[in-house]
DRENZATOR-14104 format. One record per residue: x, y, z negated of N, C-alpha, C, O in turn; residue in three letters; residue number from 0. Coordinates in steps of 0.001 Angstrom, whole numbers. Layout:
    n_c1    n_c2    n_c3   ca_c1   ca_c2   ca_c3    c_c1    c_c2    c_c3    o_c1    o_c2    o_c3 resn resi
       X       Y       Z       X       Y       Z       X       Y       Z       X       Y       Z  ALA  NUM
...
REM end
This chain:
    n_c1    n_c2    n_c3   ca_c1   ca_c2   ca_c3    c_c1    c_c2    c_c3    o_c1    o_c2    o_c3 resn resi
   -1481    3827   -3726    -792    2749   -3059     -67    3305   -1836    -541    4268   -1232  UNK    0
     986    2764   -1486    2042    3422    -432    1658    3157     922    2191    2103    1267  UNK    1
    1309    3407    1386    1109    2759    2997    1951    2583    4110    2130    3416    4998  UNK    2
    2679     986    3994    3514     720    4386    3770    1424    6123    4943    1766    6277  UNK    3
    2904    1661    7331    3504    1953    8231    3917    3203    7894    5040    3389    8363  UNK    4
    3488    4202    7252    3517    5601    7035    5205    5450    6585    6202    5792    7220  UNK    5
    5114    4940    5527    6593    4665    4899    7778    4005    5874    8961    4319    6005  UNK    6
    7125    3158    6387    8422    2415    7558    8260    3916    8636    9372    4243    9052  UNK    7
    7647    4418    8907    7576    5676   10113    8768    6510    9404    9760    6670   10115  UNK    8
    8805    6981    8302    8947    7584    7395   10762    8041    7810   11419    8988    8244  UNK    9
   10965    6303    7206   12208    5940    7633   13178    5727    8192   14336    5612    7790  UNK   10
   12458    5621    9787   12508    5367   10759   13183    6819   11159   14245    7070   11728  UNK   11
   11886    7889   10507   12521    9352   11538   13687    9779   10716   14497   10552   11227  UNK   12
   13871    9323    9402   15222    9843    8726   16361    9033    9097   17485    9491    9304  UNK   13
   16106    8078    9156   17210    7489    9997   17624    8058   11538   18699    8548   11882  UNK   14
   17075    7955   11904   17301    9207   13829   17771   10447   13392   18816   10927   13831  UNK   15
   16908   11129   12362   17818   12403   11866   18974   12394   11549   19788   13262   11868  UNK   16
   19258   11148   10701   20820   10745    9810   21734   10735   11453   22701   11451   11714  UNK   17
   21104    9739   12360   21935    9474   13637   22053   10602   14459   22721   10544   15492  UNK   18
   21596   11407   14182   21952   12768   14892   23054   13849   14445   23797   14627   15043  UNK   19
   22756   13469   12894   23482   14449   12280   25157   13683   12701   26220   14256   12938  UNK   20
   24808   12094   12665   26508   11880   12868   26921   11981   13897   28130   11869   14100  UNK   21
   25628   12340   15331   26490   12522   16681   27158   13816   16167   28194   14140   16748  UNK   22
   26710   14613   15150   27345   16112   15206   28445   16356   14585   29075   17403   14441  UNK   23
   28659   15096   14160   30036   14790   12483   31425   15516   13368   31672   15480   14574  UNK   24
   32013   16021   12483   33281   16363   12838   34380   15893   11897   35531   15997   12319  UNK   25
   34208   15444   10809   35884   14692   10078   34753   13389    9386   33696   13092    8830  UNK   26
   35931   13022    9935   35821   11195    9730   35363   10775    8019   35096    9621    7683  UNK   27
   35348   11725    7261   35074   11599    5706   33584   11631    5721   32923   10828    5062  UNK   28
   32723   13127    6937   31653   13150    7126   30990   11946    7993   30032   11405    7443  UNK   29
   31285   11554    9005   31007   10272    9441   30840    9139    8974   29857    8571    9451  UNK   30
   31529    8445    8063   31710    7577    6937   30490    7857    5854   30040    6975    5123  UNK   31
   30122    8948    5867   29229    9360    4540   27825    8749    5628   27143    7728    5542  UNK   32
   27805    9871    6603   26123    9512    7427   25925    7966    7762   24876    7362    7982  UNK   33
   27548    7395    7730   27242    5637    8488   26564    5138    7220   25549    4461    7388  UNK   34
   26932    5346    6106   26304    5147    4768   25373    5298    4465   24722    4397    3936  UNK   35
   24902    6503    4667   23277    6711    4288   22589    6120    5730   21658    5362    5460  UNK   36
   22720    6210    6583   22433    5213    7543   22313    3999    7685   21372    3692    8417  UNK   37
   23019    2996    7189   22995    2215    6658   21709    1825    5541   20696    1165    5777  UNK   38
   22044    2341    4520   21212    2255    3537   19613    2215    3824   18682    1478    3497  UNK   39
   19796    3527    4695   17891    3408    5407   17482    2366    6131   16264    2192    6166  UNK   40
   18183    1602    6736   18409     776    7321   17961    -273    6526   17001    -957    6880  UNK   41
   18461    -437    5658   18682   -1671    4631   17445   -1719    3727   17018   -2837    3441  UNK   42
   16888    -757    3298   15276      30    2799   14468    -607    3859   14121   -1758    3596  UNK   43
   14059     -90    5083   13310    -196    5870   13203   -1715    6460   12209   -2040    7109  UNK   44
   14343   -2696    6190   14440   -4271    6437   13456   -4554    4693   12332   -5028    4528  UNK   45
   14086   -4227    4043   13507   -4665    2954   11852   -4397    2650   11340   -5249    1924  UNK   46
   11070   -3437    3070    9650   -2990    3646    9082   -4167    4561    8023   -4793    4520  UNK   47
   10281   -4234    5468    9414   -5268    6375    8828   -6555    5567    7673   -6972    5477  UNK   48
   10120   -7057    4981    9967   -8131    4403    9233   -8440    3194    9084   -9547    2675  UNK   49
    8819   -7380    2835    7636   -7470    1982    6228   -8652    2131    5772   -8968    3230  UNK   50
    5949   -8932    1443    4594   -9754    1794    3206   -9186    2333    2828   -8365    1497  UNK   51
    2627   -9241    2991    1730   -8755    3646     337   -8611    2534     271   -9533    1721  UNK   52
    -790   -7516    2435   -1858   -7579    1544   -2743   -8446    2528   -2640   -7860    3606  UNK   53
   -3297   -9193    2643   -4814   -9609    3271   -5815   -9664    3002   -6365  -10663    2540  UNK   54
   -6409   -8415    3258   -7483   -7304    3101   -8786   -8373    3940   -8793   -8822    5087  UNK   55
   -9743   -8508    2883  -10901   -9113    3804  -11822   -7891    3509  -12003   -7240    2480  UNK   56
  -12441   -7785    5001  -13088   -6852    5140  -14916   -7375    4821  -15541   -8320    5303  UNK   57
  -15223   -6627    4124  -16997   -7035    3392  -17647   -7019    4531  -18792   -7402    4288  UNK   58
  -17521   -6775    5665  -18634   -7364    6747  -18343   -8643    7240  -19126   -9235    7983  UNK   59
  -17346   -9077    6902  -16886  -10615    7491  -16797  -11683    6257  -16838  -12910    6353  UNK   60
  -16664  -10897    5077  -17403  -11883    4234  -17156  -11237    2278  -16294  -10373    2120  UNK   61
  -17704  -11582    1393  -17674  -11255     275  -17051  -11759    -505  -16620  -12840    -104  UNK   62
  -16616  -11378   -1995  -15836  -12148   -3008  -17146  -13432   -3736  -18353  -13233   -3596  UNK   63
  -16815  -14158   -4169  -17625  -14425   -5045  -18310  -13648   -6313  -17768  -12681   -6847  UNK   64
  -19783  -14281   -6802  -20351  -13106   -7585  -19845  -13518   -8741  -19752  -14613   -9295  UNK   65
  -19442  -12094   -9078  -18805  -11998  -10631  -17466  -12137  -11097  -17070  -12095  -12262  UNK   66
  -16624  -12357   -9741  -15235  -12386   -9634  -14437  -11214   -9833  -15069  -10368   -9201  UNK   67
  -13709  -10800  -10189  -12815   -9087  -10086  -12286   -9414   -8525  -12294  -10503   -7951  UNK   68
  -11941   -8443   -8153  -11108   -8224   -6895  -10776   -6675   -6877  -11310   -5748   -7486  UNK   69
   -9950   -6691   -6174   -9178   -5575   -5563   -9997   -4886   -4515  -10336   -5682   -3640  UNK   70
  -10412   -3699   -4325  -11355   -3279   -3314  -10444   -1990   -2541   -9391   -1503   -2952  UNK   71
  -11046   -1699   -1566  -10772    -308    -854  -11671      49    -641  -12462    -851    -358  UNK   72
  -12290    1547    -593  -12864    1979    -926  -13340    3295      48  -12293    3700     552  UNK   73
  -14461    4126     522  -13901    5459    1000  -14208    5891     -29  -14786    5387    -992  UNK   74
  -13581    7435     277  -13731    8816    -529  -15069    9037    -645  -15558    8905     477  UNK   75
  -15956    9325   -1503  -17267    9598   -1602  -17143   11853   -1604  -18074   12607   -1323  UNK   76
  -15853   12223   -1971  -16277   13619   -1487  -15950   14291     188  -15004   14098     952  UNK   77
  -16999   15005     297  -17045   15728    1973  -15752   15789    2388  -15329   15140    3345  UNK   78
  -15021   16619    1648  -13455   17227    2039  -12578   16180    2486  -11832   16140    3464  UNK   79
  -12906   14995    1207  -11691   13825    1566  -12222   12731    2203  -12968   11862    1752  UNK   80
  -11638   12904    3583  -12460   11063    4035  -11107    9761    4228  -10889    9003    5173  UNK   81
  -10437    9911    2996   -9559    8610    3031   -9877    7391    2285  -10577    7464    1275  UNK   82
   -9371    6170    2749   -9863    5358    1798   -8746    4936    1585   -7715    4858    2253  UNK   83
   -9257    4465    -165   -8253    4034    -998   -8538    2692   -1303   -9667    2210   -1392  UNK   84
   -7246    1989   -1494   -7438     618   -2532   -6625     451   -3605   -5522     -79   -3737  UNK   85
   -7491    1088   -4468   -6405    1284   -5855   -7339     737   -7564   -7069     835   -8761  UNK   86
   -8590     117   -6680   -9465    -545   -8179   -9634   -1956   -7737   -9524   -2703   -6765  UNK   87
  -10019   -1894   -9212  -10553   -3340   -9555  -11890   -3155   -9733  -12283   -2414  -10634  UNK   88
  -12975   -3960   -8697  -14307   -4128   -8747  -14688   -5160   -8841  -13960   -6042   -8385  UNK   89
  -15897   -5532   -9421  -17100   -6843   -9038  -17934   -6736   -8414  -18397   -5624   -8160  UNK   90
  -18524   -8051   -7851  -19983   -7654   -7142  -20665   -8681   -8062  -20321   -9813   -8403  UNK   91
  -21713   -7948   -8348  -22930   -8942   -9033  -24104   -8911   -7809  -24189   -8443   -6674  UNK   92
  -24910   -9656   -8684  -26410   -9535   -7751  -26666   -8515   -6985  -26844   -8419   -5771  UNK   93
  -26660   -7180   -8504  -27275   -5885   -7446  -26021   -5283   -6854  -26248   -4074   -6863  UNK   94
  -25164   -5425   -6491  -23765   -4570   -5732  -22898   -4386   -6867  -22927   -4815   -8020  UNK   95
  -22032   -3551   -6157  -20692   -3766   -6561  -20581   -2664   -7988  -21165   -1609   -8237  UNK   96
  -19877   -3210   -8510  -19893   -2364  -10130  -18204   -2465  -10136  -17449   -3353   -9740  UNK   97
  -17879    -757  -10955  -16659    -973  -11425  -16305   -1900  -12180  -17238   -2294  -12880  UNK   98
  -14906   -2665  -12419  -14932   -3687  -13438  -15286   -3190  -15074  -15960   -3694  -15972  UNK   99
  -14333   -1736  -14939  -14972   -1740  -16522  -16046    -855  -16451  -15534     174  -16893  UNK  100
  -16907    -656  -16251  -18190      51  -16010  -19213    -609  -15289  -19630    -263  -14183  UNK  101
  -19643   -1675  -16029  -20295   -2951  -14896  -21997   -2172  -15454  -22921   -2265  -14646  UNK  102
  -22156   -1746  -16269  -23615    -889  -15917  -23736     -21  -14956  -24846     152  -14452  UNK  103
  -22583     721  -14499  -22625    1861  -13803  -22155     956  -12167  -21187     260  -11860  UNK  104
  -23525    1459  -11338  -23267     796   -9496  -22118    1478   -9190  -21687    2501   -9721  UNK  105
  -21697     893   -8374  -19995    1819   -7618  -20766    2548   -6371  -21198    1808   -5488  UNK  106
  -20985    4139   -6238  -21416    4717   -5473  -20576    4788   -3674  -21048    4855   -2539  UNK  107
  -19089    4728   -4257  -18575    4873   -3094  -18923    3279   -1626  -19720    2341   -1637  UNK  108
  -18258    3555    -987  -18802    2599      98  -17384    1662      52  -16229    2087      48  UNK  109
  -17828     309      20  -16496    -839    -478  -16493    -908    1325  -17410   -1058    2132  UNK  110
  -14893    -708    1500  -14776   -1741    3215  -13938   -2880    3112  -13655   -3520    4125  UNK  111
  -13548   -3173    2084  -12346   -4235    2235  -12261   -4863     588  -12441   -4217    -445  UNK  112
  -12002   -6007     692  -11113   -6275    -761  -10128   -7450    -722   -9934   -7762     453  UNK  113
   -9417   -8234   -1600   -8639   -8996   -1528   -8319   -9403   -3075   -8142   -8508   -3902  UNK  114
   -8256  -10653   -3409   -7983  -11137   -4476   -6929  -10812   -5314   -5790  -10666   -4869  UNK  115
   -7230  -10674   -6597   -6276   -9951   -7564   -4816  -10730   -7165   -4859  -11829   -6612  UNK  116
   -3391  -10009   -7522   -2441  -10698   -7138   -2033  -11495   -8725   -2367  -10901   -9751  UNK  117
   -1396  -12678   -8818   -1362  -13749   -9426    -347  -12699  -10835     730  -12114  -10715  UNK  118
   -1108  -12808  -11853     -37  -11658  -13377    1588  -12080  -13128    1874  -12993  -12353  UNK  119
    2441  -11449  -13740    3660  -11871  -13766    3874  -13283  -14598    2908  -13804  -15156  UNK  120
    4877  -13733  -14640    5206  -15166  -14981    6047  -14964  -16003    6923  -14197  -15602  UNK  121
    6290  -15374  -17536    7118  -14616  -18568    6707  -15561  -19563    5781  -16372  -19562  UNK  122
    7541  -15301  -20370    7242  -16331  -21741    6268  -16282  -22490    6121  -15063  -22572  UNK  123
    5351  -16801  -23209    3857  -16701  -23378    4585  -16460  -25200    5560  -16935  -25782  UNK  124
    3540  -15524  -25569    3587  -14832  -26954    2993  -16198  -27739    2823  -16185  -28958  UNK  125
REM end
């Protein structure tokens, strides 16, 4: 999953780069090109904003219902990597949280967050 400030940062510094390169422009063909791609990042980075926000409930402030799927984040369970991801679909039953498709097998890693599946696409029914 992309992580939107990383990505708006992202953008942000290529755009200042782009604006630098056109303080350095010397023919108006090159100027015209950087106002363009300048632009464009521009136009990317509005469109990021306007994205809809995830709202991540965090499992110490409260839980999904039991037996529901949800969307979880997760940490890294190896030493090396301590990032967390939210890129599954889990349940919680009685005894803790189980992958969805591996509901015998406990989910070892440590859940910090989840948020309700987002609503399937909308399309003509088979």
């Amino acid at each position: 999953m992309i992580d939107e400030k990383e990505l708006i940062k992202s953008l942000e510094d290529l755009t200042d780069e782009y604006r630098y390169k056109l303080a350095k422009a010397e023919s108006r063909e090159h100027k015209n090109f950087l106002n363009g791609v300048i632009g464009t990042l521009i136009d990317v980075t509005n469109m990021v904003h306007r994205q809809p926000k995830i709202d991540w409930i965090p499992v110490d402030e409260r839980l999904p219902e039991i037996d529901r799927c949800v969307l979880v984040s997760y940490k890294s369970t190896m030493t090396w990597d301590k990032k967390i991801y939210a890129d599954q679909i889990a349940i919680i039953r009685e005894d803790g949280w189980h992958w969805w498709d591996e509901l015998e097998t406990k989910v070892e890693n440590e859940i910090v967050a989840w948020r309700p599946l987002p609503e399937p696409p909308k399309g003509e029914t088979e």
